[in-house]
C-alpha positions as semicolon CSV with decimal commas, in nm:
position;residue;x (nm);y (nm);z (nm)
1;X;0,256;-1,090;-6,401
2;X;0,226;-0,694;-6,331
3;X;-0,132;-0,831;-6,172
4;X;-0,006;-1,113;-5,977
5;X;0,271;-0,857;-5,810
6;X;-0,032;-0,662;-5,765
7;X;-0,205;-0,854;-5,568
8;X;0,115;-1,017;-5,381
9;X;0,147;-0,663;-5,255
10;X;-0,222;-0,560;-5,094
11;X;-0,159;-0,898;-4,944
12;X;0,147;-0,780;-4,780
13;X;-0,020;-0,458;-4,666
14;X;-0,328;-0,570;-4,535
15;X;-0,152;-0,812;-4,297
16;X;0,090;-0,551;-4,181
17;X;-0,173;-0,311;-4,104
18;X;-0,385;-0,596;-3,881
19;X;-0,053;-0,623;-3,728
20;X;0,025;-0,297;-3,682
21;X;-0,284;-0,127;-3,650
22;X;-0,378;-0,051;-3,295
23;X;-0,682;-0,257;-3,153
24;X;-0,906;-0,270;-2,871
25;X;-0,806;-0,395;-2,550
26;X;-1,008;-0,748;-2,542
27;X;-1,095;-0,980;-2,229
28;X;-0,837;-1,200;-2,074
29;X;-0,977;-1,508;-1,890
30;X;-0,792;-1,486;-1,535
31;X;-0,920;-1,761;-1,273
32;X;-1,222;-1,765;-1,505
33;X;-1,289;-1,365;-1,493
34;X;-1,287;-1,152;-1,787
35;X;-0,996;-0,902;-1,722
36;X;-0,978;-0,613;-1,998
37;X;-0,677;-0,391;-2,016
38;X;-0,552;-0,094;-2,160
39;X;-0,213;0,083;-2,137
40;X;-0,184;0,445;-2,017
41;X;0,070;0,735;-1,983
42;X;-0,018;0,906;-1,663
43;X;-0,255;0,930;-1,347
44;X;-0,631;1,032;-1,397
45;X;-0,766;1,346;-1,265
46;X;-0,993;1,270;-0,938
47;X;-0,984;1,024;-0,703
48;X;-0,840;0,686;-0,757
49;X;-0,682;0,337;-0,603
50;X;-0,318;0,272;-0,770
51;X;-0,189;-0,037;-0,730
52;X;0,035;-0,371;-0,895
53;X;-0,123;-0,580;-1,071
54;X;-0,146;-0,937;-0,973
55;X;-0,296;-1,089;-1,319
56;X;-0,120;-1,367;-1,394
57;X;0,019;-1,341;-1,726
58;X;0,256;-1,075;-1,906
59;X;0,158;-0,798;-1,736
60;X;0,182;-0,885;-1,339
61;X;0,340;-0,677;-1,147
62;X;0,253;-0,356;-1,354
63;X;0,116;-0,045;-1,178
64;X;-0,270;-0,075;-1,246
65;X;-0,499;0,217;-1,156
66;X;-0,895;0,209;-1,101
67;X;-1,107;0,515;-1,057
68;X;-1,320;0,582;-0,831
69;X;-1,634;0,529;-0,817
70;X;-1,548;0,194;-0,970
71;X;-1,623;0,133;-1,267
72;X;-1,647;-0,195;-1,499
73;X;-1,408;-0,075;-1,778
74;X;-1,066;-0,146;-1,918
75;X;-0,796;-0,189;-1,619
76;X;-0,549;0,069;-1,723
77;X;-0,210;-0,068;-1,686
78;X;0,098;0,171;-1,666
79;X;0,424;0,103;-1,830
80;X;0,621;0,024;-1,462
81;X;0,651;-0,278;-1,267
82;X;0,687;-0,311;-0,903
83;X;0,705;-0,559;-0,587
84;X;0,602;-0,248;-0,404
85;X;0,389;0,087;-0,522
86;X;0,344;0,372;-0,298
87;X;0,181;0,719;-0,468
88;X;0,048;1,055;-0,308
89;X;0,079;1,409;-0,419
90;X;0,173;1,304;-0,758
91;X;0,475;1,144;-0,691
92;X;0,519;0,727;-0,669
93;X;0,799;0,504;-0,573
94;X;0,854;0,158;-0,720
95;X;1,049;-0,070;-0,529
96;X;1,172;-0,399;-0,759
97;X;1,389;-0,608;-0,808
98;X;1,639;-0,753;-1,054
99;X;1,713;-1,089;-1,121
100;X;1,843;-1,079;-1,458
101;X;2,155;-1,129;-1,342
102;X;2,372;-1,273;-1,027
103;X;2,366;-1,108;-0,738
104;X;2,022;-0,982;-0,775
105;X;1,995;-0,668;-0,679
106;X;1,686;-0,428;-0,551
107;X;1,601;-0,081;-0,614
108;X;1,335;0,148;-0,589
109;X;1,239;0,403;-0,872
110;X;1,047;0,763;-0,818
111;X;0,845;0,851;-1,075
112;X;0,591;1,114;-1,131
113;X;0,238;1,173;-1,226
114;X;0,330;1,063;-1,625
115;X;0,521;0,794;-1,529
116;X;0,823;0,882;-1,568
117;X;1,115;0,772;-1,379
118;X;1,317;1,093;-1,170
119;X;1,544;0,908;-0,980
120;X;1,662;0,573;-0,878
121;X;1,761;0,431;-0,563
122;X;1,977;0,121;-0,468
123;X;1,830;-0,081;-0,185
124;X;2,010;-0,283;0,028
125;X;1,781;-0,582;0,077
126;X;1,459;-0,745;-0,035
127;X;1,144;-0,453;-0,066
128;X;0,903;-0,496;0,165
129;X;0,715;-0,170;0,229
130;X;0,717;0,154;0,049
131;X;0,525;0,446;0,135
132;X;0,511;0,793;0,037
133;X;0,442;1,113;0,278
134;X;0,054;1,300;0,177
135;X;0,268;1,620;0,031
136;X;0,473;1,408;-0,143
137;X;0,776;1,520;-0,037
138;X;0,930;1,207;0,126
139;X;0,913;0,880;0,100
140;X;1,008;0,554;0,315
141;X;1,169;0,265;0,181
142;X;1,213;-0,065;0,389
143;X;1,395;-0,359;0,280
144;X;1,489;-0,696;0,449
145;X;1,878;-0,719;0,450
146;X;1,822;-1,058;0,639
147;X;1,556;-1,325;0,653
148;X;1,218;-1,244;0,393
149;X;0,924;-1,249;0,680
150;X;0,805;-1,094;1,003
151;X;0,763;-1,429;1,114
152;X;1,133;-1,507;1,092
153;X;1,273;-1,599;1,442
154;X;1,593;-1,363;1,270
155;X;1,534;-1,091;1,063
156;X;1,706;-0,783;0,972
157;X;1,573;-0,452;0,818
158;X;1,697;-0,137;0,701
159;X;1,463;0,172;0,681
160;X;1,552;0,502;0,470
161;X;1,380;0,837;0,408
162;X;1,413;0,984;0,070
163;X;1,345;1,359;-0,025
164;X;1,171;1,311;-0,361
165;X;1,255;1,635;-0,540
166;X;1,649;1,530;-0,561
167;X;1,613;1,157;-0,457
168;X;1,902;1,206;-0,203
169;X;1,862;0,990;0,111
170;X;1,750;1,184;0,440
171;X;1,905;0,911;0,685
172;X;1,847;0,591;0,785
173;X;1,570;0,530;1,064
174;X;1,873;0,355;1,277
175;X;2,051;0,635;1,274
176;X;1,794;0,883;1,464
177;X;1,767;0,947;1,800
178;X;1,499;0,719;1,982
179;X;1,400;0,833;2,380
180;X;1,177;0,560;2,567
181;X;0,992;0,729;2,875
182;X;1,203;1,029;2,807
183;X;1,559;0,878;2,824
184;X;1,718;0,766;2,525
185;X;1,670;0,448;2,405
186;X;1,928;0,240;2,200
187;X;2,034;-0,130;2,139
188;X;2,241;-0,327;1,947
189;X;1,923;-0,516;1,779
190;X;1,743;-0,208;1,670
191;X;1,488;-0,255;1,345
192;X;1,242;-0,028;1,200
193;X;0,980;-0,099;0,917
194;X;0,623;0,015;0,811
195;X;0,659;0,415;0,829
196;X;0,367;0,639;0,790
197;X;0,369;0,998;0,739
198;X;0,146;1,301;0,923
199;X;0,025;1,557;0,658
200;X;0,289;1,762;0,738
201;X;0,555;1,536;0,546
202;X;0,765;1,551;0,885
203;X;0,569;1,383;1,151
204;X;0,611;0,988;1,084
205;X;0,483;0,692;1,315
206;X;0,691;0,333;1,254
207;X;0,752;0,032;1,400
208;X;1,084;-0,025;1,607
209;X;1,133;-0,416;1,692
210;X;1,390;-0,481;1,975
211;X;1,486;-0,767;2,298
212;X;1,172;-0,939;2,106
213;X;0,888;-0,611;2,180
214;X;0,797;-0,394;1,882
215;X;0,694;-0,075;1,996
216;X;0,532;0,205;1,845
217;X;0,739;0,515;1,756
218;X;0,637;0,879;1,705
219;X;0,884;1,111;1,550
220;X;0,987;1,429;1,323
221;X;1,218;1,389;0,988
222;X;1,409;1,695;1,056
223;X;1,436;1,665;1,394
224;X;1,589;1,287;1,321
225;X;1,422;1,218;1,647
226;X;1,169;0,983;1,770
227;X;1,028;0,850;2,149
228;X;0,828;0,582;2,165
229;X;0,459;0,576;2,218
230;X;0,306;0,197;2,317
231;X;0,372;-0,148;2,240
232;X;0,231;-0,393;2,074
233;X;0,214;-0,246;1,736
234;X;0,318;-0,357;1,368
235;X;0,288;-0,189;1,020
236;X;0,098;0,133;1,148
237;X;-0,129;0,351;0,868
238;X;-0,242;0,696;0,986
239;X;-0,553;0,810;0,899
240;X;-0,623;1,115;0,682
241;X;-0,692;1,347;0,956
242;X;-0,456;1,185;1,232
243;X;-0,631;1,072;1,480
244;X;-0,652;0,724;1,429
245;X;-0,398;0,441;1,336
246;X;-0,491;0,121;1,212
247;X;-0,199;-0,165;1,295
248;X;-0,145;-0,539;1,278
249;X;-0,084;-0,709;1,605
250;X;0,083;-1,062;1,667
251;X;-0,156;-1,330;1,734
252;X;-0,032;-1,495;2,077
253;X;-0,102;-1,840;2,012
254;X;0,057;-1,837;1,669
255;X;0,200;-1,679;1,370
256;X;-0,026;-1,418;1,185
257;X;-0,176;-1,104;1,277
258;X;-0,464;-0,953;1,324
259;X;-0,571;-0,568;1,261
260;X;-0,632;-0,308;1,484
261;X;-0,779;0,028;1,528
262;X;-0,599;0,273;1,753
263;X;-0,751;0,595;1,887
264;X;-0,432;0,851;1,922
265;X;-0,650;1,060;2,207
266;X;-0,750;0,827;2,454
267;X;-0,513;0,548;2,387
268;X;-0,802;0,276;2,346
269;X;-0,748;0,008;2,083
270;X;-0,997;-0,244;1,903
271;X;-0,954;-0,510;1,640
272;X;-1,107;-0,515;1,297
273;X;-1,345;-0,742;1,167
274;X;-1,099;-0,860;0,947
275;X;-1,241;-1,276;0,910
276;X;-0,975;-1,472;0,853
277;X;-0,735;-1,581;1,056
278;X;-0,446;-1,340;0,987
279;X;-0,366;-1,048;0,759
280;X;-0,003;-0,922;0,697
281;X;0,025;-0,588;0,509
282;X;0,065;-0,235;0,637
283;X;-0,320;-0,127;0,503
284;X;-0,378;0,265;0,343
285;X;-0,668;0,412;0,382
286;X;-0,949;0,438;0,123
287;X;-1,132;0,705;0,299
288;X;-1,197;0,811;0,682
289;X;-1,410;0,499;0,805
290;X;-1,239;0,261;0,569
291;X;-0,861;0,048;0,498
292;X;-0,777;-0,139;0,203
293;X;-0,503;-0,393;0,206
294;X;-0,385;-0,704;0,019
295;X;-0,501;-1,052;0,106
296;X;-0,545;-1,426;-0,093
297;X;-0,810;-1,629;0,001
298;X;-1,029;-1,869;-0,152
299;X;-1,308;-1,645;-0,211
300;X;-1,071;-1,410;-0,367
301;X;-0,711;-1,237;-0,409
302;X;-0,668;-0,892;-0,424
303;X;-0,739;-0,550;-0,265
304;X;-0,948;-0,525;0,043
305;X;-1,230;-0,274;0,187
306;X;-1,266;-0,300;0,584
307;X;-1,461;-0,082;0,756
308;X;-1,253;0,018;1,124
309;X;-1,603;0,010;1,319
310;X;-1,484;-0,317;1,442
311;X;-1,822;-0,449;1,293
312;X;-1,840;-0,498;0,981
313;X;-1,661;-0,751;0,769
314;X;-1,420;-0,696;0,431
315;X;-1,507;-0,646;0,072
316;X;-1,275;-0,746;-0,189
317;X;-1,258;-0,433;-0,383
318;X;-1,004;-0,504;-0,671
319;X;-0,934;-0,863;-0,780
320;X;-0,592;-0,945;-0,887
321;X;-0,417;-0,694;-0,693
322;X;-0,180;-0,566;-0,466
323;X;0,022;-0,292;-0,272
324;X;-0,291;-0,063;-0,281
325;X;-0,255;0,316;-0,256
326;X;-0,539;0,551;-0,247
327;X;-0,544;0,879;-0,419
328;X;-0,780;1,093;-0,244
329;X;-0,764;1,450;-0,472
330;X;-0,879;1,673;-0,458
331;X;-0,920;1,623;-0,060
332;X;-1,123;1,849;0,202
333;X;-0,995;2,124;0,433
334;X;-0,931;2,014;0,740
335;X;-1,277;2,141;0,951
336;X;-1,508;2,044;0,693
337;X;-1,586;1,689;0,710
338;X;-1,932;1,566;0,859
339;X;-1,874;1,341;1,186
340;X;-1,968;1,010;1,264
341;X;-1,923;0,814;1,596
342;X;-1,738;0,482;1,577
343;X;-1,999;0,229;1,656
344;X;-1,952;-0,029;1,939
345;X;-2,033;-0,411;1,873
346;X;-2,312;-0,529;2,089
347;X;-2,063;-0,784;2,222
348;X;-1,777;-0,578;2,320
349;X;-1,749;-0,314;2,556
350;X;-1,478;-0,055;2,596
351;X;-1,517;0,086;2,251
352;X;-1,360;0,362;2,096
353;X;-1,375;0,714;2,225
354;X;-1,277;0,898;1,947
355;X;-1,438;0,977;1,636
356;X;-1,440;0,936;1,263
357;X;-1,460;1,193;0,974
358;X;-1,668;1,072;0,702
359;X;-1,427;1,151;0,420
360;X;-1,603;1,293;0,041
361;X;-1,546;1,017;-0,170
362;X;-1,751;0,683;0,066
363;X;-1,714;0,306;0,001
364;X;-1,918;0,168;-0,320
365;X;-2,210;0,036;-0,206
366;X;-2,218;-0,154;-0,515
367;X;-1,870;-0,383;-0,449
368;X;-2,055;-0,726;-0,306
369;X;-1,946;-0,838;0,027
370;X;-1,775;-1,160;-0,037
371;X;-1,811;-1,448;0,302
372;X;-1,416;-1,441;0,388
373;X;-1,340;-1,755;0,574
374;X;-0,987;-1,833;0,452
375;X;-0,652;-1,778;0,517
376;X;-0,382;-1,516;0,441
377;X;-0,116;-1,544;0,239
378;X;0,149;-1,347;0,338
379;X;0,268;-1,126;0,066
């Protein structure tokens, strides 16, 4: 009997340690590709791409990181999960939503280099971009309060700048002071999405949409001031040294968009190589020559590589992803990155004037250039 009991107990034991003992991460088959995980507490040191994972499966939607250079390990998988992921500095925002119960409601989360939440924000709307300032001091938040696309004939959006330290609100884009060939500028019908931020943390470029145009609008945080610049513009990223701005642009035949590069300096604009048909997402920049952005197509969904020579074609970078953000540490003085012209296609004339800094950390030549002849989905 005493043996029997015996035995009854290692039994026990044994299958509560396989339980609870921890394990290696193992491959999930996603779309017929091997995806291993592993969980994680905080950012790695160096550069990196942070980003939400679109596995299906129990962990979509969680912030996913990859180092750079890629590598073929693990995905490490973070314990938040957001619609939208912004990170710089070593500060993120999380924009989400929940549905758990009726209304739903939306909010967006700061959270800091281990993860950890610091403040929380209630959001008016649907999240739709999120992007934080290079110092990480600020961050902008937009939301739809009406309609859930660009493409809406009717939308409505509400844009608000956070100060990250104390997660108090800095004012709402609607509420600043807009000038339009130096007179101000107001209308019933304002809307502002798709901020980006200078270095400075103060110096921001959006979108404003109104009578039907959406302009391009250059303006200062603290002074809660902005004038606008050109027009024609959608979703602009700035790139690490300023000069340049890569937008989407309206197709004029139909709905979608296709990406552009603008040069600050001499005002002269080019589109991307970009393939398909249309691409909506407000891109970040992977380095100095390069965007990454979210798009689904039938030779892949996820992250993005395009070069902004206006030549060459996309990469998909990270499968199964989206809202990409690119940590770039530790980055370059300003001054000390080699130059290299844009190039002009043989086709096109008019190219780019400006030039490009070739940042430390270039594309893997490794990631495979997949043919991209499909069409966005717009996320």
């Amino acid at each position: 009997m005493v043996f029997c009991l015996a035995c009854v107990a290692g039994i026990v034991a044994v299958l509560l340690y396989a339980r609870l003992a921890p394990r290696p991460s193992s491959p999930r088959s996603v779309g017929g590709v091997d995806l291993p995980t592993e969980l994680i507490s905080s950012v790695p040191q160096g550069p990196f791409v942070l980003f939400a994972n679109g596995a299906p499966g129990s962990l979509f939607g969680r912030v996913a990181i990859e180092k750079l250079p890629l590598g073929t390990g693990p995905r490490p998988i973070a314990p938040l999960a957001c619609e939208r992921v912004h990170y710089a500095a070593g500060i993120g925002v999380c924009m989400t939503t929940d549905e758990s119960r009726l209304p739903a409601r939306s909010f967006a989360e700061l959270f800091d280099a281990s993860f950890k939440r610091t403040h929380v924000i209630p959001l008016t709307g649907s999240p739709i971009r999120a992007r934080v300032s290079p110092d990480g001091r600020r961050a902008a938040l937009t939301v739809f309060e009406t309609g859930h696309s660009y493409s809406d004939a009717s939308f409505s959006t509400r844009t608000i700048v956070i100060e990250t330290a104390s997660g108090r609100s800095l004012g709402d884009l609607e509420d600043f002071t807009v000038r339009k060939d130096g007179v101000p500028f107001k209308a019933i019908d304002f809307n502002f999405w798709g901020v980006t931020f200078g270095r400075d943390g103060d110096t921001f470029y959006a979108t404003l949409k109104t009578g039907g145009e959406r302009y391009l609008i250059k303006g200062s945080i603290d002074a809660r001031a902005a004038a606008v610049v050109r027009t024609g513009v959608e979703c602009p990223s700035l790139s690490p040294d300023g000069t340049l701005i890569v937008f989407k642009k309206p197709l004029t035949q139909e709905v979608g968009w296709r990406l552009h590069v603008l040069d600050l300096a001499s005002g002269v604009e080019r589109p991307l190589n970009q393939v398909r048909r249309s691409v909506d997402d407000q891109v970040d920049w992977f380095d100095a020559s390069h965007v990454v952005y979210h798009d689904s197509a039938p030779e892949g969904s996820g992250v993005w590589l395009l070069a902004v020579d206006g030549v060459s074609g996309p990469r998909l970078l990270v499968p199964y992803a989206h809202s990409p953000a690119v940590a770039r540490e530790p980055e370059l003085p300003r001054g000390r990155l080699p130059v290299s012209r844009l190039r002009t296609p043989p086709a096109q004339s008019g190219g780019l004037t400006g030039v490009i800094r070739q940042w430390q950390y270039p594309a893997p030549a490794s990631v495979k250039v997949v043919p991209a002849t499909g069409l966005n989905s717009h996320w």
